[in-house]
N, C-alpha and C positions, 0 to 999 in steps of 0.2 A: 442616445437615441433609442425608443423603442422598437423592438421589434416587431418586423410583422406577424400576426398570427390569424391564420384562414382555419375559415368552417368547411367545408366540401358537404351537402347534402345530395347524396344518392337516391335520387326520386322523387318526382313530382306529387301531382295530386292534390288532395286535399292535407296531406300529414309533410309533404316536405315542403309544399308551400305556404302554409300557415306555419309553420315554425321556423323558416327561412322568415318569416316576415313580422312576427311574433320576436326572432333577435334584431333585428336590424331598427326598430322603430325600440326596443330598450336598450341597446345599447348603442344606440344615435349614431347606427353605422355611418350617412350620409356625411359626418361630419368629422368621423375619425379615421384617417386615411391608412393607420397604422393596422385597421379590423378588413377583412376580405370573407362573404358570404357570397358562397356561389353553391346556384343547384345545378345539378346535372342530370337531366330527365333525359329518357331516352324517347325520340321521336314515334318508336315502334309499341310502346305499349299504355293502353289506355286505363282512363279511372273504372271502378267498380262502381256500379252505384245508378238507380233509376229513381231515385228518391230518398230524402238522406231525414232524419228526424234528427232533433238536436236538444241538447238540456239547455235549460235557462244561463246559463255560464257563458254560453256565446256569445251574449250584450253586451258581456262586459270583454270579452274578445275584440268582438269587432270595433267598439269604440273606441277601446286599446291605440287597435291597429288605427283608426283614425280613417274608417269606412262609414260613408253617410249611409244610414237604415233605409233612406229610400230608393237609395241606387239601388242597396244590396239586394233590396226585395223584389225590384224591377228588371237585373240582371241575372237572376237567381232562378228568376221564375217562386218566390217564394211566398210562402200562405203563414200563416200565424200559428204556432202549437201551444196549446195551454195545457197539454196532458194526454193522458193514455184512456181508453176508453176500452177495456178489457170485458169481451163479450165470450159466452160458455167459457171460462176456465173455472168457475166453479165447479160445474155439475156438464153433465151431458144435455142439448136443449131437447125438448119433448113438445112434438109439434111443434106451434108458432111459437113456443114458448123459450124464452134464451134470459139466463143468468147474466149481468151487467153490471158493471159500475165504473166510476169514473176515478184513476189518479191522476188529481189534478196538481197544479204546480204552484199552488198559491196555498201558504201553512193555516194550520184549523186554526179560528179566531179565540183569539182570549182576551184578558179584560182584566188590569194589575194582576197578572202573576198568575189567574185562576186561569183551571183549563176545562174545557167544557166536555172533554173527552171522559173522563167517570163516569158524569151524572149522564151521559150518552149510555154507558156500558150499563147503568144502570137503569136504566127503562126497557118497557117489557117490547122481548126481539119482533114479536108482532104485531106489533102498533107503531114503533120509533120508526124515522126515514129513514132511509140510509147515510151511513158514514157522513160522506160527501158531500149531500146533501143537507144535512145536519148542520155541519160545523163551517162549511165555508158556501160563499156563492156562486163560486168557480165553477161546482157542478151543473149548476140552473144555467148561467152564462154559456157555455159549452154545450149542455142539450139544447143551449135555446140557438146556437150556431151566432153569436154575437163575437164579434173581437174583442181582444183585450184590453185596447184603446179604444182611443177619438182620434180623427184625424188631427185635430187642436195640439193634442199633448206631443212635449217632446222628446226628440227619438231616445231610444229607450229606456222609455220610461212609460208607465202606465198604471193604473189602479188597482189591477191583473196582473201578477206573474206572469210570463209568458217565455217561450221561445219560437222557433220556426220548422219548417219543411222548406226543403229547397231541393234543385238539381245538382246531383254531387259533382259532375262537368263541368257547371256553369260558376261553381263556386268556386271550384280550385282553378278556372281561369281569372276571375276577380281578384282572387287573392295573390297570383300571380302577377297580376296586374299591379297591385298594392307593394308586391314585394321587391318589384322596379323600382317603384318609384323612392323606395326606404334605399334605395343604393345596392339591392342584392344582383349578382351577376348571373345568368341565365345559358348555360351551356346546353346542347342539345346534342347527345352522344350515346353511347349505347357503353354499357358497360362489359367488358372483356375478361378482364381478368382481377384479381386481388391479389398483392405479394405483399408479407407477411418480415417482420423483419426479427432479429436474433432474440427477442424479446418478445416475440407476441403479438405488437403491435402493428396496425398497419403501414407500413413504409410509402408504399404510390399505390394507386389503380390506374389500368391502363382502361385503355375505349376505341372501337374502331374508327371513330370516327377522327378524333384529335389526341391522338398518342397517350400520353402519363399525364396523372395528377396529383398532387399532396399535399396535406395540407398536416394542420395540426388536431384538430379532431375532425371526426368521418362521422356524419349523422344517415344511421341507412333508414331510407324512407323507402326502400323496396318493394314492402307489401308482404305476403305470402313468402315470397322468394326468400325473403332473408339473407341478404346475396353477400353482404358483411358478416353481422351480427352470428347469423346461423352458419351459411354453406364456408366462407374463409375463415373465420374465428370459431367455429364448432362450439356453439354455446348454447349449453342445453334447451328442450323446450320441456315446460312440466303441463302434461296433459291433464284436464280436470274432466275428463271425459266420464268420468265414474261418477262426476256430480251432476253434472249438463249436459243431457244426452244427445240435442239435435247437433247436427255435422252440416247440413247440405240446404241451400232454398235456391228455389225455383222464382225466377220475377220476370217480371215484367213492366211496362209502362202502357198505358191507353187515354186515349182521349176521353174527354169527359163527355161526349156524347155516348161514351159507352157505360154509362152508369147504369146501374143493377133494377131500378125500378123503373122507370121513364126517362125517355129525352128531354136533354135540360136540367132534369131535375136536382142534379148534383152541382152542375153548376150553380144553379139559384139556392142553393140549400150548402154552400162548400164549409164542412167539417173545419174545427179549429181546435182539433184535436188527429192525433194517432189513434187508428180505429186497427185493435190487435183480438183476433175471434182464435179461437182456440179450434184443435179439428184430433182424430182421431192420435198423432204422432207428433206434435208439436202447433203451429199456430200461422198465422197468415197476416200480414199487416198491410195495411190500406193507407195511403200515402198521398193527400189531397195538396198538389202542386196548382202554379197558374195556367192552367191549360189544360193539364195532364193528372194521372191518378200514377203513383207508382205501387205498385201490387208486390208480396213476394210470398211464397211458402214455405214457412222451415219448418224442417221436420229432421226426424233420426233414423236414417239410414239401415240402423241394427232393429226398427219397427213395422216399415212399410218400405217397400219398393221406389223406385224411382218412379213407374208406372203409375202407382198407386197417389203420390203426390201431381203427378201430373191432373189426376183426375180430380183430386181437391181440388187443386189452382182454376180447371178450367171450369167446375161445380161452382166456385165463388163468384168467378168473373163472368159468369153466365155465359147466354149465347149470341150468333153474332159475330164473333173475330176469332173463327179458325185458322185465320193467313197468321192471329201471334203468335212467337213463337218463343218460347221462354226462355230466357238462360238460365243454366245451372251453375250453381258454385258450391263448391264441395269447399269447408273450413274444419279447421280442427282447436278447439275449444282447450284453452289454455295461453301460456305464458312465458316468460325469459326470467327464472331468479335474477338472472345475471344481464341486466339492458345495457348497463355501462357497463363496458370492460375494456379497459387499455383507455386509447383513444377512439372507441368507438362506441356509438351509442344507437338505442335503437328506438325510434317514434314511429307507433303507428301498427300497421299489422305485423311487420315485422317486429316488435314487441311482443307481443299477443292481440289474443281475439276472443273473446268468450262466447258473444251470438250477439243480435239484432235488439232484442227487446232492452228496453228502457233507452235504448240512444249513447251506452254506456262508449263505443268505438271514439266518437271526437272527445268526448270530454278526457278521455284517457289524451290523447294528442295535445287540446290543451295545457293538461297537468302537466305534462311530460317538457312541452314546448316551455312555459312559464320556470317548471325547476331549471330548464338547461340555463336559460337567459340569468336568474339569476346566484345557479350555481359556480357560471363558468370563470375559471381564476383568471387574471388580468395577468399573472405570470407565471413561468414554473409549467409543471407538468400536468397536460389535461386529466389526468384519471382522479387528479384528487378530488372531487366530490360526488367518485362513484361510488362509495361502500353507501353513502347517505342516499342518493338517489336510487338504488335499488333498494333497500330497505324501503323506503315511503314509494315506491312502485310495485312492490311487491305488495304491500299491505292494501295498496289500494284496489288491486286486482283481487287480492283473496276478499275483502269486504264486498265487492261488487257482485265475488261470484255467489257470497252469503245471501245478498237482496236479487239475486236474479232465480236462485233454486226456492227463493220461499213463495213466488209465484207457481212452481207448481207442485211443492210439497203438499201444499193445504188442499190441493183440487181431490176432490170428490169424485170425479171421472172414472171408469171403471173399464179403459182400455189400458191393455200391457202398457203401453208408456207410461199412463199417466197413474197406473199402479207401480209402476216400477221408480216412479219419481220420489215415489211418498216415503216407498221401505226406507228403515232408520239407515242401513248402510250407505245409502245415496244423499244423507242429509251431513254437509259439513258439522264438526264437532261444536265448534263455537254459535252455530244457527239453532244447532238441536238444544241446546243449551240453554239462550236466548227465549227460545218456545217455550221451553217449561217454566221459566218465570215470568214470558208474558202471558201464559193460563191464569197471575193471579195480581199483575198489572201491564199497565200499555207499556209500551217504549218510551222511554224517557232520553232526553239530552246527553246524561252521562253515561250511557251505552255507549256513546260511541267516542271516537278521536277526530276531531274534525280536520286534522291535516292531514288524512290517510282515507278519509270517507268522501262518497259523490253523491251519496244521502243521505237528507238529515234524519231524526227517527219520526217525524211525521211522515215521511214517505213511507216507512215500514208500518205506521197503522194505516196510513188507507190501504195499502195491502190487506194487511191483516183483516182487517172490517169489512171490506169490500168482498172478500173470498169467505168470510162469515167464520171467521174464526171465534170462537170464546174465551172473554177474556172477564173471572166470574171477582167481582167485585163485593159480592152480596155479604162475607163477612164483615166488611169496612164498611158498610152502608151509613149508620153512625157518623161516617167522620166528613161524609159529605152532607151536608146540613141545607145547603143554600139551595138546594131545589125549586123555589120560586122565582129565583133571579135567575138560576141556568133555563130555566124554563122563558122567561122573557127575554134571552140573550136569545138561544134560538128560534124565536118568533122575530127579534130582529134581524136576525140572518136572513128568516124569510122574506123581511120586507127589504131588507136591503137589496135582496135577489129580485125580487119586482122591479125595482127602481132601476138594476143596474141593466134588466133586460128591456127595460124604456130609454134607459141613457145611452146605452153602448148599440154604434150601427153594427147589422150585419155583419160577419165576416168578409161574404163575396161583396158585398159594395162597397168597406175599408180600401181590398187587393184591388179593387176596378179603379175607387178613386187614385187610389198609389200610383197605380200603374196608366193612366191618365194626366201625369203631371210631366209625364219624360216631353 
């Protein structure tokens, strides 16, 4: 007879409930009486989070889990994401004037094998559109505030890349919700203590609520605390603070009547994208929910004051709503070499945390959630596929922190931060590396490792091009010949971007219709 063998996840949220629900729905807990998945969240502490951005990876998440896209975005409070819309991190703005562009989530167009990224690098910088505009029509769709569907097409799936915004509350209730129904057991207890057994491992955790628990592996979904992983198992954290400077943001949430230019106007006009503007110490992102706008400012602590961030946030979000009142959350940027160790494993903040921008937090949750499931042995001792799971956790955190520092290596800005961003000591070795061979081509495919990456190397040239980097092609001019065909690819670009901002509704009338069918 087989044995029984239980998960124990310590903490709810969006990271123990998605990965409590994430195993239970792959390994068909409902129906193997021998598997026991139980969370234990404590009553008394709540989720982080006033608006949550996500990478494209989540469609295939939530279908996974076998959650209808329309519930989710009707329970969610959720809006459509198709990208980052990166305003002054180039340069400083000078009067009305502000530096822009758009990473969008849909890859530059090609055509058998050809890619239209050269004969881009080579046309003269002041005449060619931008990037983005160039090579894909994501970026016209996006300024033109269109969705990335039809109501028509099925869920997800779409023309457009796409992902979402949502309320991080209302999703890790969902998914709780989700994770019942897959068979997972739902305890509500506060945790007490850790004991530790002759080996290292965790032996029980007790709770004040309902005594001792044990199981066979301990997934801490803590948070911050680290209340396994870190404070009982003392497992290092490796700070990359020397690469990532910001530590702390300030947010918020507001109604959309509180929008920056006019009443109304944001709701008639709602963003289908991540609106991320750059400020003297770090950057501010603008967070267009159904209802609601979530706001936060990050910034580095070792550059401005708390004081001084405050008056960013309340500078962005205009005037009007002195009664908000912002929270702070102080994070520290970095990592666990070591997530597995023994029987214990760490998803989520309690892993690491690097910062906010590009939505890098869930997708790390996913990864993490996806290896456990189909790491975990059917027999035998949990720890065996932890030497493999840190290695491709580890890797995938140092790559993230490589695409997250080249946003602002390249900025032109000329405040201490954003000088202190650029100096070489501040630039991981393998990025700096990277740079000086993309001065004499773009990013290519075989840069990277795709089981250890969360971007592909089209996401590092819209960086790249978008922040106006050079990348000088002009000795090879020769070997690109086809100039009159790259030339009428992207005039179809253009017109296909016509057509798609006549074909594709609104964003805000997509969310209205959505949320109109409950």
């Amino acid at each position: 007879m087989t044995s029984k063998r239980r998960i124990l996840i310590v903490g709810g949220g969006t990271a123990g409930w998605l990965t409590a629900a994430h195993l239970a729905k792959f390994l068909g807990l409902s129906e193997r009486s021998h598997l026991e998945v139980t969370v234990l969240e404590s009553p008394d502490i709540g989720v982080i989070g006033v608006g949550e951005g996500t990478f494209p990876t989540i469609r295939s998440t939530l279908q996974f889990l076998g959650i209808d896209e329309k519930r989710f975005i009707r329970e969610t409070s959720a809006t459509f994401k198709q990208g980052i819309r990166f305003v002054d991190w180039a340069s400083t703005p000078v009067g009305d004037q502000h530096h822009q562009y758009v990473h969008p989530f849909e890859a530059p167009f090609y055509t058998e094998g050809t890619s239209l990224v050269p004969y881009w690098l080579l046309q003269d910088p002041a005449k060619r559109p931008p990037f983005a505009q160039a090579v894909t029509i994501q970026d016209r769709v996006v300024e033109g505030r269109r969705a990335p569907k039809r109501s028509s097409d099925a869920a997800y799936t779409a023309p457009l890349n796409y992902a979402y915004h949502f309320d991080a509350i209302k999703f890790a209730k969902l998914l709780a919700e989700r994770a019942r129904e897959l068979g997972v057991q739902h305890v509500e207890a506060t945790l007490s203590s850790v004991s530790l057994d002759a080996t290292g491992a965790i032996d029980h955790i007790d709770t004040l609520q309902h005594g001792s628990f044990s199981a066979d592996l301990y997934i801490d979904c803590t948070g911050f605390r680290a209340e396994l992983i870190g404070q009982a198992m003392g497992t290092a954290f490796k700070s990359v603070r020397d690469q990532l400077f910001t530590d702390r943001a300030l947010t918020c949430k507001l109604p959309l009547d509180h929008a920056r230019d006019q009443p109304g106007a944001y709701e008639a006009h709602m963003e289908s994208c991540t609106i991320s503007t750059a400020h003297e110490a770090g950057w501010t992102w603008d967070i267009g929910l159904n209802g609601a706008r979530g706001i936060g400012c990050v910034y580095s602590s070792s550059h401005i004051s708390d004081d001084r961030a405050t008056e960013i946030l309340r500078a962005y979000i205009g005037p009007g709503h002195e009664d908000v009142v912002p929270r702070r959350i102080a994070f520290a940027a970095g990592y666990r070499e070591q997530q597995w160790v023994k029987n214990c494993v760490a998803v989520g903040l309690s892993a690491g945390f690097l910062e906010p921008l590009e939505s890098t937090g869930l997708v790390l949750i996913e990864a993490a959630a996806g290896m456990i499931a189909e790491m975990l042995p059917h027999s035998g001792p949990m720890q065996a596929p932890a030497r493999r799971f840190n290695q491709l956790m580890t890797a995938r955190f140092e790559n993230i922190v490589n695409f997250l520092k080249l946003h602002y290596c390249l900025s032109q800005r000329q405040e201490p931060f954003w000088r202190d961003n650029v100096h070489p000591a501040s630039i991981p070795g393998p990025l700096a590396e990277y740079l000086e061979q993309w001065k004499l081509r773009p990013p290519g495919r075989f840069d990277f490792e795709l089981d250890t990456e969360t971007f592909a190397f089209f996401n590092y040239q819209y960086i790249l091009y978008g922040m106006g980097f050079k990348t000088d092609l002009s000795a090879g001019r020769d070997d690109f010949p086809q100039v009159d065909e790259a030339n009428k690819l992207f005039a179809k670009i253009q017109r296909f971007g016509d057509r798609a901002l006549g074909d594709l509704p609104s964003h805000r009338a997509l969310i209205q219709q959505i949320n109109a069918q409950a």
